[in-house]
Every structure is written in C-alpha cells, then in structure tokens.
C-alpha positions in Angstrom: 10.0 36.0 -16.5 10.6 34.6 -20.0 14.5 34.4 -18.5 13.5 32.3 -15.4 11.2 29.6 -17.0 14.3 28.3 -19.7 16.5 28.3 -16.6 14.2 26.2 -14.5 13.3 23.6 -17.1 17.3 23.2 -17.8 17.8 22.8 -14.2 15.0 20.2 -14.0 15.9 18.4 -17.6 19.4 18.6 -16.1 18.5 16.8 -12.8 16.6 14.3 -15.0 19.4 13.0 -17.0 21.3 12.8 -13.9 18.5 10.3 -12.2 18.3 8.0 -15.8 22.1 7.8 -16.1 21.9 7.1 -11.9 19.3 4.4 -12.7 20.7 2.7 -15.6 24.0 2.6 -13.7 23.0 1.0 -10.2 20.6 -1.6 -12.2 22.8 -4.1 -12.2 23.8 -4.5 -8.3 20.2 -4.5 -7.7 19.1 -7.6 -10.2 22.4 -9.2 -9.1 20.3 -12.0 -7.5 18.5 -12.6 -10.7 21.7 -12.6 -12.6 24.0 -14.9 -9.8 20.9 -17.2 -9.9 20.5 -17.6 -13.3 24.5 -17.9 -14.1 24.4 -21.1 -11.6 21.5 -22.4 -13.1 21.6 -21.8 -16.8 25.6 -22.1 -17.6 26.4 -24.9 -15.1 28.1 -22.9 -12.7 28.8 -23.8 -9.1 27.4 -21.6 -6.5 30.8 -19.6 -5.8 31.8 -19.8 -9.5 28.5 -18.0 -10.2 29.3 -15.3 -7.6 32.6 -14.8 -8.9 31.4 -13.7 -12.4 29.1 -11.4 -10.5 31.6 -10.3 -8.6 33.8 -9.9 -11.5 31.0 -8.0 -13.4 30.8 -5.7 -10.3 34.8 -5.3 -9.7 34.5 -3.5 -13.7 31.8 -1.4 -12.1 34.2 -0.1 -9.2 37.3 0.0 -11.5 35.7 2.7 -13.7 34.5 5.1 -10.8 38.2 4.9 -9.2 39.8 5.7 -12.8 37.2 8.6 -13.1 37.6 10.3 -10.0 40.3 12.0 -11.3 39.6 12.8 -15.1 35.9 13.1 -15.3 35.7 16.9 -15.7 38.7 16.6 -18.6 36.9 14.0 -20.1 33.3 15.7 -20.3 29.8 14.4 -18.6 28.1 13.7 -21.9 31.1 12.7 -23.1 31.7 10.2 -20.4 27.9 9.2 -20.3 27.6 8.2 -23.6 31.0 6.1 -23.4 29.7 4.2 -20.2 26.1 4.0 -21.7 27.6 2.3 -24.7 29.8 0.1 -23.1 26.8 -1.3 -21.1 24.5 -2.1 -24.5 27.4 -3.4 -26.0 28.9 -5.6 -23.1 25.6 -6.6 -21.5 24.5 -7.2 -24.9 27.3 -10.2 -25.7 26.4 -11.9 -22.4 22.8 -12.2 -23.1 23.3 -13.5 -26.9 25.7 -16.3 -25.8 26.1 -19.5 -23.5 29.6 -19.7 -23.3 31.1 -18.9 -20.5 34.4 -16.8 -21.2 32.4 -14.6 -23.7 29.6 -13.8 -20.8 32.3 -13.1 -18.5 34.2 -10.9 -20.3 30.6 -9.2 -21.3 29.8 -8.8 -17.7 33.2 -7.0 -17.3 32.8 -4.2 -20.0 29.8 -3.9 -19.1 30.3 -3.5 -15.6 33.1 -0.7 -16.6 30.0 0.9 -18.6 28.0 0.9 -15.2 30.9 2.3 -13.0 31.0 4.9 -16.0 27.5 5.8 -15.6 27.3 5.7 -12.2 30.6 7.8 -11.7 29.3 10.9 -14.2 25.6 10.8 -12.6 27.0 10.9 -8.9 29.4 14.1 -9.7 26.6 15.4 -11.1 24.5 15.3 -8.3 27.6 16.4 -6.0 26.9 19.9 -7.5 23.5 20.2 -7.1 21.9 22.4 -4.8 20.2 19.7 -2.6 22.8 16.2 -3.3 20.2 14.2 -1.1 16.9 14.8 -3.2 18.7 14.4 -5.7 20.3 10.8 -4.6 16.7 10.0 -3.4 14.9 10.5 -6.7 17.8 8.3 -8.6 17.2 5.3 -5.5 13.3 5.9 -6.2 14.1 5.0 -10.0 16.3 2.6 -9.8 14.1 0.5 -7.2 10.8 1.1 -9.1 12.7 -0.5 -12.4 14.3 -3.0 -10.8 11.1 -4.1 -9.3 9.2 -4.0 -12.4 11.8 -6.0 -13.8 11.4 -8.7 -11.1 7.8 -8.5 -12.1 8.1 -9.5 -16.0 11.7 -11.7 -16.1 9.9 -14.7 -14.7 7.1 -14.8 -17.0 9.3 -14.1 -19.8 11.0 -17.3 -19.4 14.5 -18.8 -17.8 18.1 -18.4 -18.9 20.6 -15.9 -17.8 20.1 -13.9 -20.6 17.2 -12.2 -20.0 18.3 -9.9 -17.0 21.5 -9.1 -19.0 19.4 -8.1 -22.1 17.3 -5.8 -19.5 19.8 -4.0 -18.4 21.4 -3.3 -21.8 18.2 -2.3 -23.2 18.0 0.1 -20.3 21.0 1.8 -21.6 20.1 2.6 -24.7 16.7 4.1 -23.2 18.9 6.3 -21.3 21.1 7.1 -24.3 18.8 10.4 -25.7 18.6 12.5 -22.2 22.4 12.5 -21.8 22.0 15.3 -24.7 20.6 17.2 -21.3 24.4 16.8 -19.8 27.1 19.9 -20.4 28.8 18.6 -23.5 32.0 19.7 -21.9 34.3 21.4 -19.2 33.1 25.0 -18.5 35.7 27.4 -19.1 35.5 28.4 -15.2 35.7 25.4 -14.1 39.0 25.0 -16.5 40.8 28.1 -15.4 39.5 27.6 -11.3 42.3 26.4 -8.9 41.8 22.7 -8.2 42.2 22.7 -4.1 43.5 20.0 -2.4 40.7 17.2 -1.6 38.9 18.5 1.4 38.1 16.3 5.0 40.3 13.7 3.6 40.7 11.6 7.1 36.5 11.9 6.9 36.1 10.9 3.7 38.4 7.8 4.0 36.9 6.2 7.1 33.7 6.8 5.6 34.8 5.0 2.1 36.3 2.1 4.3 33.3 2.2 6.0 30.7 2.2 3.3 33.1 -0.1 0.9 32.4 -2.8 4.7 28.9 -1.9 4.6 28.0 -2.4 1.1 29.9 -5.8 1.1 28.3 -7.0 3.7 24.4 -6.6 2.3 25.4 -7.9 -1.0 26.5 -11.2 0.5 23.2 -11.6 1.3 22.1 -9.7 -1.6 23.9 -12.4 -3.5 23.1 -15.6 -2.4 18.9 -14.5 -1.5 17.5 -15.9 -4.4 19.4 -19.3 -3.2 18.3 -18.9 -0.1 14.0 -18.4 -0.8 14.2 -21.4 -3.3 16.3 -23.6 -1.2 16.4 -23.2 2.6 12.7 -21.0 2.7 11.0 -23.0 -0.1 9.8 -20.5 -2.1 9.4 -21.1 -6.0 11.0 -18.8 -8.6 7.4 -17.0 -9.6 6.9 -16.3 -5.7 10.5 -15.2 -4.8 10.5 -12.9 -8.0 7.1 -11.1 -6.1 8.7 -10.9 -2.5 11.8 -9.2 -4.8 9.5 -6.9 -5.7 7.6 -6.0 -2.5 10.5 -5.3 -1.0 11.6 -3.3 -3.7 8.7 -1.7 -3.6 9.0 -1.4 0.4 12.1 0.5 -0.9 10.5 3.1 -2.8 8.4 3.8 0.1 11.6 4.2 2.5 13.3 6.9 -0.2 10.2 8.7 -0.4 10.5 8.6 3.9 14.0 10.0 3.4 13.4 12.7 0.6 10.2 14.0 2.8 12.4 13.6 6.3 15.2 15.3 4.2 18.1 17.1 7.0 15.1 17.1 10.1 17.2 14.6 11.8 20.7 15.4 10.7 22.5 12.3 8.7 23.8 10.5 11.8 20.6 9.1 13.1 19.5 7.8 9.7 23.1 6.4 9.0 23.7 5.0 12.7 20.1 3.7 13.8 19.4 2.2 10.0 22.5 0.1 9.6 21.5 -1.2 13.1 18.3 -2.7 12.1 19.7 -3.5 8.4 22.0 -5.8 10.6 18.9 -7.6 12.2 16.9 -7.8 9.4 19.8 -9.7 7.3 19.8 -12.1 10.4 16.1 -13.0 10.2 16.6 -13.3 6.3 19.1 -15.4 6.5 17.9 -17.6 9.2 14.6 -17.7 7.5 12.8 -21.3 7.6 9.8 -20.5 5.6 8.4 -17.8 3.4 6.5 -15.1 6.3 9.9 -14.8 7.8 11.9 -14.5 4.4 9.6 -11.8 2.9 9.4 -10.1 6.2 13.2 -10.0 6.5 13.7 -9.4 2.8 11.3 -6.3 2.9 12.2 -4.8 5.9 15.5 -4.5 4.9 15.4 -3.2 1.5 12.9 -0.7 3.2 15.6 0.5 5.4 18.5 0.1 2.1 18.0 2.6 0.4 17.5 5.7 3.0 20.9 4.7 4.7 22.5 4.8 1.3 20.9 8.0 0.5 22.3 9.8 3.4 25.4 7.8 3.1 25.6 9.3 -0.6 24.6 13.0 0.3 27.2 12.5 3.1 30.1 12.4 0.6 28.6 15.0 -2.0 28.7 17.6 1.0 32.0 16.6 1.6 33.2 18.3 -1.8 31.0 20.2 -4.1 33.8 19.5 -7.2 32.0 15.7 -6.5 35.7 13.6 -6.2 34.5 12.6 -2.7 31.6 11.2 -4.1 32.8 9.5 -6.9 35.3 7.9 -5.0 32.8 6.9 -2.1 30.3 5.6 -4.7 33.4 3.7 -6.5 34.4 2.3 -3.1 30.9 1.1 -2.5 30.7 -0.3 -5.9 33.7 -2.5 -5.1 31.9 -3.3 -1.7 29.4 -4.5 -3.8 31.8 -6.6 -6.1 33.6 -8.3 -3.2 29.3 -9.6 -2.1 28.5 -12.3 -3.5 31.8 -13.9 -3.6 32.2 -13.3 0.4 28.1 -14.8 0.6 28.9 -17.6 -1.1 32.2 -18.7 1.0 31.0 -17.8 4.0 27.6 -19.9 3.3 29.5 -22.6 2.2 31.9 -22.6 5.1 29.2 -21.9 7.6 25.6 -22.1 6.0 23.2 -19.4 6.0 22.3 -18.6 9.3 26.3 -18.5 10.1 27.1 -16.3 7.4 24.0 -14.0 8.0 25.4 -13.6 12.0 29.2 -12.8 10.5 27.1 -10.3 8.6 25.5 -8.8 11.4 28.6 -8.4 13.6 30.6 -6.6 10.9 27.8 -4.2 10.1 27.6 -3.0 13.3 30.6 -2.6 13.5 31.2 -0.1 11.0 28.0 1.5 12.0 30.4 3.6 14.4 32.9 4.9 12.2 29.9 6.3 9.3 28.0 7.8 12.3 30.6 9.3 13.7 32.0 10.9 10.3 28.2 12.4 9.7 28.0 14.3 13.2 31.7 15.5 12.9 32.7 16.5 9.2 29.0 17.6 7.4 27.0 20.7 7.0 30.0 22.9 7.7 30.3 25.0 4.6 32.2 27.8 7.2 35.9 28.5 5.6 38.2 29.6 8.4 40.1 32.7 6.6 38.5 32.8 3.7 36.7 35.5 2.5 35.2 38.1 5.3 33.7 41.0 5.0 35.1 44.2 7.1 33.9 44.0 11.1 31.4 41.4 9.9 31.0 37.3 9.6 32.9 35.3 7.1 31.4 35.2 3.5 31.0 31.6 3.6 28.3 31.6 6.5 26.5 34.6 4.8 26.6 32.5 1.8 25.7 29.6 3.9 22.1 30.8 4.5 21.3 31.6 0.8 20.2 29.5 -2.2 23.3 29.6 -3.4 24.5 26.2 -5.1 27.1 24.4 -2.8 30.2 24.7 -5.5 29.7 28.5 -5.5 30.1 28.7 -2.1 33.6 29.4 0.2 35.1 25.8 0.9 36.9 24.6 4.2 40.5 26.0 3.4 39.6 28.1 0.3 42.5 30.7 0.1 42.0 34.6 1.2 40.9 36.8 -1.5 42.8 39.7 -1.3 42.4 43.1 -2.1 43.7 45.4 -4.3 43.7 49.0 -4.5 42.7 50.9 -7.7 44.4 54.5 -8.1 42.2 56.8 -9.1 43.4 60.3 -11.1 42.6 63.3 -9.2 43.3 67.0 -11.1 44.5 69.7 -9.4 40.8 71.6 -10.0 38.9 68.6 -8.5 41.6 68.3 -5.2 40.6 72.1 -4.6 36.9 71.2 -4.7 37.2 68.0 -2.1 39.0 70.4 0.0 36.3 73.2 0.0 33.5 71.0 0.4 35.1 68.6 3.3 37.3 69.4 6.5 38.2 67.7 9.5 35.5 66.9 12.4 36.2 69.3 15.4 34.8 69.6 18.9 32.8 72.6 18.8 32.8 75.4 21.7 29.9 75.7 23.4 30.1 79.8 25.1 
C-alpha cells in the first residue's frame, strides 16, 4: 500500500505538468485575436501586416515542434521544458516592453519557438500515457479556462499590444516550478530500445495534411474575429472581449462533453460530424450583421473546437506510443495555425468577410473526408501481425490489448518476433537414472 500511493501521486503530478506545459504552450493561438488586434491598432500596422507578425509568431511555434520530433527524447523533457518555457518569458517578454516594431517581431518569434517547445515536450508526453485523450482533454479544458479569464481582465486592464504578450510570458514562468515533475532525462530503456521505423506513416500524413488544412482554415477566422465584432457586427471592445469568453467558456463545456463521451462513439463521428458544423458555424460568424448572430456563431463554434481537436490529437498519439506522430501532427497544426491569419486577412481583403468565411467552409469540408477516413481505418489497432504469440494461443499484443497496460509497453504494428532460445540444462548420470525410473512411455493397455 505505502508502494501504490507514491506511484499514483507521480503518475498524477506527472500528468499535471504535462497539462501546465500544454496550457502555457497553446496560449498564444488562442489570444491570437487579442494579439492581431492590438498589433493593428497600437503599432500602426495594416490589417495583413498585423496578421503577418502573428503569423510569423506562429510559424516559430510550428518550426520548433518539427525540429523536435526527432531529438526530443536525446534532448530530455525537463530539459526541453524549461528551454521552451524560458524562451517564451524571455521573447514574449521584449514584445510587451517595447513599441518598435522589429524588436516585437523578433520577440514574437522566439517566443513562438518557446511555445512550439512547450507544446512539442507536453504532447509526447501525453502520447505515452495510458488514456492520450483525457489527457488532451484536460490540457484543452486549461488552456480555454485561462484564455478566457484572460479575455475577462485584458480589457479592463487597459489597451496596447503589450498586455496579451506580458500574459502570456507571465504564464510561463507560472508553469516554470512543475516541470521539476518531468523525467530529468532519457530512461536508460528507452536508450538501449530499438527505434522502429515510424508506424501508419500513409495515415499519419493525410491526417497532418489534413489537420495542418483544418487548423488553417479556423484561424483565418480565428484571426481576423476581433475585426470582424468591432467592425462589420458592431460590437465594442469590452463586449467582444465577453462573447470571447462565452465561447471560451462554451468550450470548456464541449471538452468536458468529449472527456465524459471518451471512445463511446469511436473518433470518426466526433472528427467527421464536428468539422461539418465547425464549417457552418464559421459561415454564420462571418456573415454575422449584428451581435446575436456573432456570439451565436462565435460560441457554437468554439463549443465544437476543442472536442474535434481532442480526438484529432488522441488520433495521432494512438498512432505511436514513442509520441513522433504526435509531435509532428501537433507541429503541423501549429503551422496551420501560422499560415491563419495571414490567409483571413487576404482572403477578407480580396473578398470581404462573408466571401472569405464561404472559402472557409468549402475547404473544411473538404478535408473532413480524409481525417474521418484515417480515424475508422488506422486507430485502436494495437494487434502486431507476427509479433509475439504465445504457443496454440492469440498474439500477445491482443492479450495485452485488453489490460491496463500503458500503450508504449504494448506489442506495436510490425514489432519484430521475439525469439526463443533454449537454455541447456546439466543433467548427471545419477539424476538421468532417476527420470528414467520414475517416467516411461504412455502405452495402450490390454484389456483380457
């Protein structure tokens, strides 16, 4: 007993590290409307020059989860926390303390590397948990409750664009003390373990294409919806900064939804059905003429968010337990992201809002297919053809399948046979007499 309790509170300090480092990581594509908004009004910026340094700030984010897809178990998790935790106070930090423009860019850019950092270590993390979707869940339910506190307090607090930047560095050095929770560096199993070849790679590409589509394509609305409530719906700043955080708060409601529905309806249903009415929803929010229909539209939509991009996200953990799948699914969405408000602004520009909010539509249905199909055809199959089976019986990965076991300690699709070896054992002359005595061969006995 005294064994099992220090166990469980690691495992639960453990998970909530991950969830801080997943919230201070994700803060900054969710107050990108803030931050766009605030860029074009307080520096002077144009509309698509203000979503370029968002973007730009964004594209640092991506850059870092693609660069540590590959070296984040070398490098360490508290290791790598701590280096993307400190690039975020320190980069976020020099674009809230000045108004010059290059210095806030380059800012935004080391901080957005700090954000990709943090947001690459925490979703690797979660990749090896034993549940990847409560887990995911639990990081969307912090991140949406601090970003809508945040959109709460900045507009009482005054204007500027360096409040939200401040905000979020402060956030990072909040989250600084539980990364003493991570592993402070590679297991030695993990070192001397084979590194197989990246599993369901054709899966796991469509559904990065189709995630970096999807993501890119809610963030140019994302991006340009504080222009839209204070411009085209007439909203002030105080009111659009509350239906920010209703429908931030709608959010938390739909990642509780999804954590309580959990695997009752498979991932395809959530992932197909939700990024259907995402896409109508961004068409009545950006065709919106007058606050009801822009808080309704803004709500529903970041009710439905958040439980797409939690299955979305436990779609790629379960596609490697080792977590490179979701790193680089979670990079690739990042740079989705990045590519947002750029694409919103040009496309509003070019076409308005209502014309860029049906361009948005069409494209999100259509990568709706590709995701669905990829979640009925490449998850929950832990089976490994060939690899290890026990004598007349099923293989060792479905056994293992219907245990508690942790996801990286089970058999993986194209794990390599363990074989077996035989062990000589002595036998003395004395002990060969005495197996002979005591055993002979089965006969058919005569029956007179």
């Amino acid at each position: 007993m005294s064994s099992r309790r220090p166990r469980a509170l690691g495992a639960r300090a453990a998970l909530a590290s991950l969830v801080a480092l997943f919230t201070a990581g994700y803060l900054a594509p969710y107050l990108l409307p803030t931050v766009v908004g605030r860029l074009s009004a307080g520096l002077g910026l144009g509309t698509a020059q203000a979503g370029l340094v968002g973007s730009i700030l964004l594209l640092g984010s991506a850059s870092a989860g693609f660069t540590l897809a590959a070296h984040a178990e070398r490098i360490g998790p508290r290791r790598a926390a701590r280096l993307g935790l400190a690039a975020m106070a320190v980069g976020y930090g020099t674009a809230a303390a000045t108004d010059a423009v290059l210095p806030v860019v380059a800012g935004a850019v080391v901080g957005g590397f700090g954000s990709g950092t943090a947001t690459a270590v925490a979703a690797a993390g979660i990749a090896g948990r034993p549940d990847p979707h409560r887990a995911s869940s639990l990081g969307l339910l912090s991140v949406s409750a601090t970003a809508g506190a945040l959109y709460l307090t900045l507009p009482h607090l005054g204007g500027g664009h360096g409040l939200p930047f401040a905000a979020i560095a402060g956030t990072a050095l909040l989250v600084w003390p539980v990364t003493a929770w991570l592993p402070g560096g590679t297991p030695a199993v993990r070192e001397t373990a084979v590194a197989g070849p990246l599993p369901h790679r054709s899966a796991g590409a469509v559904l990065a294409c189709g995630i970096l589509l999807w993501s890119m394509a809610q963030n140019a609305l994302w991006g340009v919806s504080g222009r839209i409530g204070l411009t085209q719906a007439g909203l002030s700043e105080v009111t659009l900064g509350m239906v920010f955080a209703a429908a931030l708060g709608a959010g938390l409601a739909g990642v509780i939804a999804a954590g309580a529905l959990g695997s009752r309806l498979g991932r395809a249903v959530p992932i197909g059905a939700g990024t259907a009415l995402i896409a109508g929803c961004v068409l009545l929010s950006s065709a919106a003429e007058g606050p009801v229909s822009f808080a309704t539209g803004e709500i529903l939509w970041n009710a439905l968010y958040p439980v797409v991009l939690s299955y979305l996200l436990g779609l790629a953990a379960s596609l490697d337990p080792r977590g490179r799948w979701a790193v680089l699914v979670g990079s690739a969405s990042s740079l989705g992201v990045a590519c947002g408000p750029v694409t919103g602004s040009v496309l509003s520009e070019a076409a308005g809002y209502p014309g860029m909010g049906l361009t948005l539509c069409a494209l999100l249905l259509l990568v709706a297919a590709p995701m669905t199909a990829v979640a009925r055809h490449a998850s929950g199959r832990p089976l490994a053809p060939g690899s290890i089976r026990r004598r007349g019986g099923a293989p060792a990965a479905f056994l293992a399948a219907t245990t508690s076991a942790p996801p990286s300690l089970l058999p993986q699709l194209g794990a390599p046979e363990q074989e077996v070896t035989e062990i000589a054992v002595p036998v003395t002359a004395s002990r060969r007499r005495a197996a002979g005595s005591a055993f002979r061969l089965a006969r058919p006995t005569d029956r007179g």
